[in-house]
C-alpha positions in Angstrom: -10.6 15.6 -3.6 -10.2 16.0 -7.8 -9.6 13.3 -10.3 -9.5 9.7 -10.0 -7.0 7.4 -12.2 -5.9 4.2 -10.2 -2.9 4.1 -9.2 -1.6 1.1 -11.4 -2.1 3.6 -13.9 -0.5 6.3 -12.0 2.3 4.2 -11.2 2.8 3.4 -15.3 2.9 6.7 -15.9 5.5 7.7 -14.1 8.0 4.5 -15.0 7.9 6.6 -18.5 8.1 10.0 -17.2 10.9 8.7 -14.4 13.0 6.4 -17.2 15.3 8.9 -18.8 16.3 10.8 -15.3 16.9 6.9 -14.2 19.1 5.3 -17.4 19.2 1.7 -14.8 16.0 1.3 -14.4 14.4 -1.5 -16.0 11.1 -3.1 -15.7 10.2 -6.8 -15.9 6.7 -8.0 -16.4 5.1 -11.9 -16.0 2.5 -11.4 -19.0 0.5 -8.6 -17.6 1.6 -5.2 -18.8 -1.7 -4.6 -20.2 -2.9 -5.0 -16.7 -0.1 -4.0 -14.2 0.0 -0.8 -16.6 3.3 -1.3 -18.0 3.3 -1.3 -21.4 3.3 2.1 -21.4 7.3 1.9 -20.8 7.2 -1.5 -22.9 6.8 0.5 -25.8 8.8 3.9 -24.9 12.2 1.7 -23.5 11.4 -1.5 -25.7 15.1 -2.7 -24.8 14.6 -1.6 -21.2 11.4 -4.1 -20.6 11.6 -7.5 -20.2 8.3 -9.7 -20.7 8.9 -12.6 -18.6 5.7 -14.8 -19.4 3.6 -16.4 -16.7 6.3 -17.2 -14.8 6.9 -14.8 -11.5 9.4 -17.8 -9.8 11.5 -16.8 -12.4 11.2 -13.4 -12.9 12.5 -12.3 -9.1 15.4 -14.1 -9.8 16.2 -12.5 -13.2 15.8 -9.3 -11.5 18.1 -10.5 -8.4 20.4 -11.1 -11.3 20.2 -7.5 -12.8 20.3 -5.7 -10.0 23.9 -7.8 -9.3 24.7 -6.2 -12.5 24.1 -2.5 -11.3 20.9 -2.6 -12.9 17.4 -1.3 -11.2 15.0 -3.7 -11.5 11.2 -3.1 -11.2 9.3 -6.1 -10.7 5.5 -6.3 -11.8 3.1 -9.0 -11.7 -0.3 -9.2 -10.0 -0.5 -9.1 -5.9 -1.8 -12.6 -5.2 1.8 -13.9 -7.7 4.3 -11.1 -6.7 3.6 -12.1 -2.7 2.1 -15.2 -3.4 3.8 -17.7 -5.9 7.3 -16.0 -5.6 8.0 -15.6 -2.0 10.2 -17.8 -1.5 12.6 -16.0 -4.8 11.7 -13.0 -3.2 12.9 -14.2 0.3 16.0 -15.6 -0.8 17.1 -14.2 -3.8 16.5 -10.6 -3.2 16.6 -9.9 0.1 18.4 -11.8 1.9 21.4 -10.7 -0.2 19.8 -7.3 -0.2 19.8 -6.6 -3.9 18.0 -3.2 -4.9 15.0 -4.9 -6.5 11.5 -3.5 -6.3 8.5 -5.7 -6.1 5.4 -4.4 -7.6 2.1 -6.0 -6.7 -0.6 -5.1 -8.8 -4.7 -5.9 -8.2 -4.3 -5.8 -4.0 -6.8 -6.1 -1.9 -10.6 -6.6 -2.1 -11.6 -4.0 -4.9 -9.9 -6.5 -7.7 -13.8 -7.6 -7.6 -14.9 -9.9 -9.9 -11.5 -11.7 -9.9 -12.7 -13.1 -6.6 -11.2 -14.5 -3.8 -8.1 -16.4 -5.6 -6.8 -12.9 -7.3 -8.1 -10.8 -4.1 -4.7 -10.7 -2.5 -5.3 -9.6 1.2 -2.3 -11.1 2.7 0.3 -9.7 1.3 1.1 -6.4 3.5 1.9 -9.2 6.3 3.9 -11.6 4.3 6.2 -9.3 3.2 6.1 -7.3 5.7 8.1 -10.4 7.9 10.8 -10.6 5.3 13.7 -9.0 7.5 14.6 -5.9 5.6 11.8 -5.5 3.0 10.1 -2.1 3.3 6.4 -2.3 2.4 4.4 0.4 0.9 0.7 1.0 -0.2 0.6 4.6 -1.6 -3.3 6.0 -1.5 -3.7 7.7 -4.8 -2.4 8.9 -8.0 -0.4 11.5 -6.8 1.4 9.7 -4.2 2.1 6.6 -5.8 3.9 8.7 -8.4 6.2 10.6 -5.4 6.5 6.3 -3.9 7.6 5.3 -7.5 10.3 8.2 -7.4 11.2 7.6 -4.3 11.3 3.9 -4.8 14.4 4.7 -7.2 16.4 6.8 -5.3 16.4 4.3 -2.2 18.6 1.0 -2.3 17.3 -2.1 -1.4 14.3 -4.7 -1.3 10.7 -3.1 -1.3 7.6 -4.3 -2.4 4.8 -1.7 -3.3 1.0 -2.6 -3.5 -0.7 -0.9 -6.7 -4.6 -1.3 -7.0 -6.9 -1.7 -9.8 -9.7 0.6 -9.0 -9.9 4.3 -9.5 -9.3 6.3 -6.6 -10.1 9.8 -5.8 -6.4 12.1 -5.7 -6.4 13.7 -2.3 -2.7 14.3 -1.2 -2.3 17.1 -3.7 -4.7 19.3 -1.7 -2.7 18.9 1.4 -0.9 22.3 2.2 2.4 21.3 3.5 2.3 17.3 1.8 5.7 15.6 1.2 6.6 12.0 0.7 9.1 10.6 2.3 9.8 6.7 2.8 9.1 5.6 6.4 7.2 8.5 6.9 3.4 8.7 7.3 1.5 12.3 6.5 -1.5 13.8 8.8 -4.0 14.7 6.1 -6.3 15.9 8.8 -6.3 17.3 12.7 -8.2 15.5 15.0 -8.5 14.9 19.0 -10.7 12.3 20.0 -9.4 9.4 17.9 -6.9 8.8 15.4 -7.3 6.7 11.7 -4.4 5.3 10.6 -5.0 4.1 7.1 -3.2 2.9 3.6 -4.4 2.5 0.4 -7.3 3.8 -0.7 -8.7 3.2 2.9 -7.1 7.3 3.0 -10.0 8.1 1.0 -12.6 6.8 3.2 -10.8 7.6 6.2 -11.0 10.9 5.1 -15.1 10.8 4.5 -15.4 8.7 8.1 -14.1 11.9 9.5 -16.6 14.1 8.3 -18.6 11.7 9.4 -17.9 11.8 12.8 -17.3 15.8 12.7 -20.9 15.9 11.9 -21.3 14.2 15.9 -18.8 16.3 17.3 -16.3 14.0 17.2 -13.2 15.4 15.9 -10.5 12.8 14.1 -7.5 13.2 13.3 -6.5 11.1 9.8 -2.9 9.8 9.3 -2.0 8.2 5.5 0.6 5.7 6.9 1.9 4.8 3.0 4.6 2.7 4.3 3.5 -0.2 6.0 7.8 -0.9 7.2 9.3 0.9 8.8 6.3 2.5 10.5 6.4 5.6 11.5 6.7 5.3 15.1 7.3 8.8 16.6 4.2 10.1 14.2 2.0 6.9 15.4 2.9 7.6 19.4 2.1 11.0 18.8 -1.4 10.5 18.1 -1.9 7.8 20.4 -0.5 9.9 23.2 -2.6 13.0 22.0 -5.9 11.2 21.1 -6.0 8.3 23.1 -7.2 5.9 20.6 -6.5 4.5 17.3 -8.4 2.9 14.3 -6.2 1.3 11.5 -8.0 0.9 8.6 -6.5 -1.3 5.8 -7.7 -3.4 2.3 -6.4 -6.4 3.8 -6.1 -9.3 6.4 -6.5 -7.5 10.1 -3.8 -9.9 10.6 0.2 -9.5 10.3 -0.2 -5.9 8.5 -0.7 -2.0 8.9 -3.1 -2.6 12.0 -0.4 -5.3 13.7 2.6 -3.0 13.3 0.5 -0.2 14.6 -0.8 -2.6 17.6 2.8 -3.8 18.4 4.1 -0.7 18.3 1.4 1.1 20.8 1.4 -1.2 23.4 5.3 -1.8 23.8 5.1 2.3 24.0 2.2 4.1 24.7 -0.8 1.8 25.2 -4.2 3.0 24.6 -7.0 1.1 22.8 -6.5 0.4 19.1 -9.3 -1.3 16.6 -8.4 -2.9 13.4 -10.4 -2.3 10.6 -10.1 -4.1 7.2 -10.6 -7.8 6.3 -11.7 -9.6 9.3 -9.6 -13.0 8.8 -11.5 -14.4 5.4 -11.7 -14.6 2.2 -12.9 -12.7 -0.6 -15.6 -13.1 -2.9 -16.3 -12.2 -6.9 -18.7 -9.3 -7.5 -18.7 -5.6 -8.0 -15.7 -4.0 -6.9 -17.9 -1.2 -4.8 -20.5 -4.0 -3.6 -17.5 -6.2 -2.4 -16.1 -3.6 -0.5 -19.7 -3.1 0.9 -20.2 -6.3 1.6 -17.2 -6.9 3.9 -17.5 -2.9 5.7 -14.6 -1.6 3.8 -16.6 2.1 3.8 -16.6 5.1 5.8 -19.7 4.0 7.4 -17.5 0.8 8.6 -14.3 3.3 9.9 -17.2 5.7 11.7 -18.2 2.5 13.1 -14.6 1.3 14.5 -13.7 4.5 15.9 -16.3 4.8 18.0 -15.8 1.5 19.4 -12.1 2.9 19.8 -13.2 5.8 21.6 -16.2 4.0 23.9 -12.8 2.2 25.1 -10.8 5.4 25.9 -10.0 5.4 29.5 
């Protein structure tokens, strides 16, 4: 693992680095550059950015409007809005038509901290995730959510993209062989007792409940699933045919997300026991990004814990 630098901030980077290679691509904002991280192309492509104010109803539509134009639109607004208080724009204004919009959620997930349980968007990998058509994606760190961002604007149609707020240790880049590819999820590590399938930075701890669990002689094999839909099937029946078990570990509702898609995928195919890991059906509270986490088992110590459940299930 080497630096961290969130991937909100990853993800602003590379809108800059990205724009001239991509002369379409335009990036709308409701009032939260400073925080989504993209003022950075604000002020390099002032007549390419588009500050919206507080209002995300509006804003999809806009973009549904630019991308009728040939334009590439990119979103941004906080989790809780972007999945939240435009859904129903997002439904019917972008994808049902299928207009090439990208919807960026910003502050996902639990680790938003003291912005508590309003802001601490958990449900959103399962509401969009049932728009018919929408890919989903929550890219794990730095590096990968630049490769998402790329690939993002090379791929036509509706997706929305988690971003977080914390900082997250970089950890594909030290993966021999690593390549990102929509649809496609990446074994970061070789395992053969139980398989973690995990998003986010959940990838980070996955990685750490491994070596966890390699200290017991249990060997676990870690899979970065970055899009949520379409899942990876073949790589996802792979490991539950080679393992026999399967955590999912995910900074959100165990509900309608990465863990469902994995769970309805496994047992209409190769059914073997699968625990969800993430947040067990509640909601959030304000503190401490780290203690919040802490406090609701989002750790390695809380992965360890559901794979060994996984395993005492194994046949």
């Amino acid at each position: 693992m080497s630096e961290k630098i969130a991937t909100r901030e990853a993800y602003g980077n590379a809108l800059v680095a990205l724009a001239e290679q991509y002369p379409d691509l335009v990036v709308l904002d409701a009032d939260l550059s400073s925080a989504t991280k993209t003022q950075g192309f604000s002020k390099a492509y002032p007549t390419r950015f588009f500050n919206m104010g507080i209002a995300e109803a509006n804003m999809m539509g806009v973009a549904a409007g630019m991308a009728t134009c040939g334009k590439m639109p990119f979103a941004n607004t906080f989790a809780m809005f972007a999945a939240g208080r435009a859904w129903e724009q997002v439904r019917n204004s972008i994808a049902y038509p299928g207009l090439n919009v990208k919807v960026v959620g910003s502050h996902g997930g639990l680790s938003v901290g003291e912005d508590g349980a309003t802001h601490q968007c958990i449900e959103d990998f399962a509401i969009m995730r049932a728009i018919p058509g929408m890919t989903v994606l929550c890219p794990c760190d730095g590096s990968e959510m630049a490769a998402a961002t790329e690939a993002l604007l090379n791929y036509d149609g509706p997706a929305y993209m988690r971003l977080g707020r914390l900082a997250v240790e970089t950890v594909t880049d030290s993966i021999e062989g690593y390549h990102f590819e929509l649809g496609k999820g990446v074994t970061l590590r070789d395992g053969s007792d139980v398989t973690i399938i995990a998003n986010g930075m959940m990838v980070q701890a996955a990685l750490k409940a491994a070596a966890l669990l390699q200290a017991e002689g249990v060997q676990a094999r870690v899979i970065d699933m970055h899009t949520i839909k379409p899942l990876d099937a073949a790589l996802v029946l792979k490991a539950a045919a080679e393992t026999g078990a399967i955590v999912t570990s995910e900074e959100a509702n165990i509900i309608g997300g990465l863990g469902a898609a994995v769970c309805e995928c496994v047992s209409e195919n190769c059914p073997v026991p699968v625990v969800r890991h993430g947040v067990a059906d509640i909601f959030g509270r304000s503190g401490k990004a780290e203690q919040v986490l802490a406090a609701y088992g989002l750790t390695p110590e809380g992965i360890a814990d559901a794979a060994r459940k996984a395993i005492s299930k194994k046949k």
